[in-house]
C-alpha positions as CSV (number, residue, x, y, z in Angstrom):
1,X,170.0,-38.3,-9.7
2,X,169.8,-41.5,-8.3
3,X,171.9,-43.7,-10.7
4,X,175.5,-42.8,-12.5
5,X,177.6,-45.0,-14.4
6,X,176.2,-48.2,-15.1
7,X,178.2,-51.4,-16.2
8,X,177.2,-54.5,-17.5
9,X,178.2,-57.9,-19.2
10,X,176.8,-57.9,-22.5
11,X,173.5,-60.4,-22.7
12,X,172.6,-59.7,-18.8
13,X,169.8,-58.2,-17.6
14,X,169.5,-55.7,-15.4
15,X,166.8,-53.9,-13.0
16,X,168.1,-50.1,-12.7
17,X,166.6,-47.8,-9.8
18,X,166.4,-44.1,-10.4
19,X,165.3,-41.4,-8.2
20,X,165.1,-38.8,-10.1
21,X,165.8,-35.5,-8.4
22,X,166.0,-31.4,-10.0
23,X,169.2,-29.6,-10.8
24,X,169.1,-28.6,-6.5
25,X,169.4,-32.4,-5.7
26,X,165.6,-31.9,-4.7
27,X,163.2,-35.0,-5.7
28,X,160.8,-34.5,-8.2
29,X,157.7,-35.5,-8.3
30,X,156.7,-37.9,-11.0
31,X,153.0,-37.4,-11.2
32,X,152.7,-34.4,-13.9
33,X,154.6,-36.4,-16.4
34,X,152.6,-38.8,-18.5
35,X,155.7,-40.4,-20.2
36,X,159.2,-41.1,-19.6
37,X,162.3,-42.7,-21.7
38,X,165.3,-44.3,-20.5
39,X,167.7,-44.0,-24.1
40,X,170.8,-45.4,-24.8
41,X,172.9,-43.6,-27.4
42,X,176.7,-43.7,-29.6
43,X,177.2,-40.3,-27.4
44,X,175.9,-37.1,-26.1
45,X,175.3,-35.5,-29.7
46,X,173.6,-38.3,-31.1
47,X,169.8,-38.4,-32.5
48,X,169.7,-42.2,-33.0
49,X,168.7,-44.5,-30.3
50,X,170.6,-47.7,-29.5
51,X,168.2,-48.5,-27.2
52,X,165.2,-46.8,-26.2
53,X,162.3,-48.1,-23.3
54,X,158.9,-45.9,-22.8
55,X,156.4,-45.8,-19.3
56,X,153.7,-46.2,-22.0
57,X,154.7,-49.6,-23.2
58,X,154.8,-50.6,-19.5
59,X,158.9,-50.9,-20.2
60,X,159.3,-48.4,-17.1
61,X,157.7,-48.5,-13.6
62,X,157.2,-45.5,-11.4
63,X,157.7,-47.3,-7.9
64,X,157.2,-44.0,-6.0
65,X,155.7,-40.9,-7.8
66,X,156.0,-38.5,-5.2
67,X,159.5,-39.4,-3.9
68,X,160.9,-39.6,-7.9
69,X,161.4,-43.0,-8.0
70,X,161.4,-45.4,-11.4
71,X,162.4,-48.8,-12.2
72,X,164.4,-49.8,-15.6
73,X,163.8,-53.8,-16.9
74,X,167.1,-54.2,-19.2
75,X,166.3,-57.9,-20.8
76,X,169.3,-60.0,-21.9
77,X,167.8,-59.5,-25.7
78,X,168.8,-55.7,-25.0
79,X,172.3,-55.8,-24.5
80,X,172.9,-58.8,-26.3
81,X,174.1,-56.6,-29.3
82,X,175.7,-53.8,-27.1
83,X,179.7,-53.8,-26.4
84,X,181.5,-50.3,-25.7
85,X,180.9,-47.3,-23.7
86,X,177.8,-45.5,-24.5
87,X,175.8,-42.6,-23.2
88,X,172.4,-42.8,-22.1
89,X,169.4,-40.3,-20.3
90,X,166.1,-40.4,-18.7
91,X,164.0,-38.2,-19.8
92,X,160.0,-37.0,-18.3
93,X,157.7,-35.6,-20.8
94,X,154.7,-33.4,-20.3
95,X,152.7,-33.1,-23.2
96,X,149.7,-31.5,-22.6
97,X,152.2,-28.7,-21.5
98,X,154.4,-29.8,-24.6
99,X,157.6,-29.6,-21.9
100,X,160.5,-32.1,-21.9
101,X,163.1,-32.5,-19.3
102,X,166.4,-34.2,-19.5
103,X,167.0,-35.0,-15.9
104,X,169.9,-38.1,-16.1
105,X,172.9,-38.5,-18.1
106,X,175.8,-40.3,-17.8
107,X,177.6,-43.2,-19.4
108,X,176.3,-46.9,-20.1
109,X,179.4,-49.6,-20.2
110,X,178.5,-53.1,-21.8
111,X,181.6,-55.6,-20.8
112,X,182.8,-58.3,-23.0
113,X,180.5,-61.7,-21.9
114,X,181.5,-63.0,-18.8
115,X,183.0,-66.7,-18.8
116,X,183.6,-68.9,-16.0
């Protein structure tokens, strides 16, 4: 889908690139979905967000619509807290069709701060 595993030191940022392709390694077209979520959770099962960033609070960019491509701003004040392996998603939502589709997963790994 564009992006696996993801590591990090904890209080970097980070600009993640996604394209976003269907279960046949096809690219999807962004342009019917009105919103889109990048979470970070504990793991796979879990309802509670660590962290959570939304296209509609301008915390996503679509770079390419038609050839499924997003960009992910990760601030230093996001993983700041974070330390462990967690599990995160993106996920495209069409609501005036009320449809949701889970079309990333894999795991999230925030590294002890680095010091030189």
């Amino acid at each position: 889908m564009g992006v696996s595993q993801i590591t990090i030191y904890q209080g970097d940022a980070l600009t993640i690139n996604v394209t976003i392709k269907d279960t046949e390694g096809v690219v999807l077209n962004l342009t019917p979905f009105n919103e889109m979520y990048f979470t970070i959770r504990e793991n796979l099962e879990d309802t509670t967000n660590i962290l959570q960033k939304k296209l509609s609070l301008a915390e996503i960019t679509v770079i390419n619509a038609t050839k499924g491509q997003i960009q992910v701003e990760l601030l230093n004040d996001d993983t700041k807290a974070l330390l462990g392996k967690y599990y995160y998603e993106v996920t495209l939502e069409d609501t005036s069709e009320d449809l949701q589709y889970v079309v990333v997963q894999d795991f999230f790994k925030v590294r002890d701060t680095l010091v030189i």
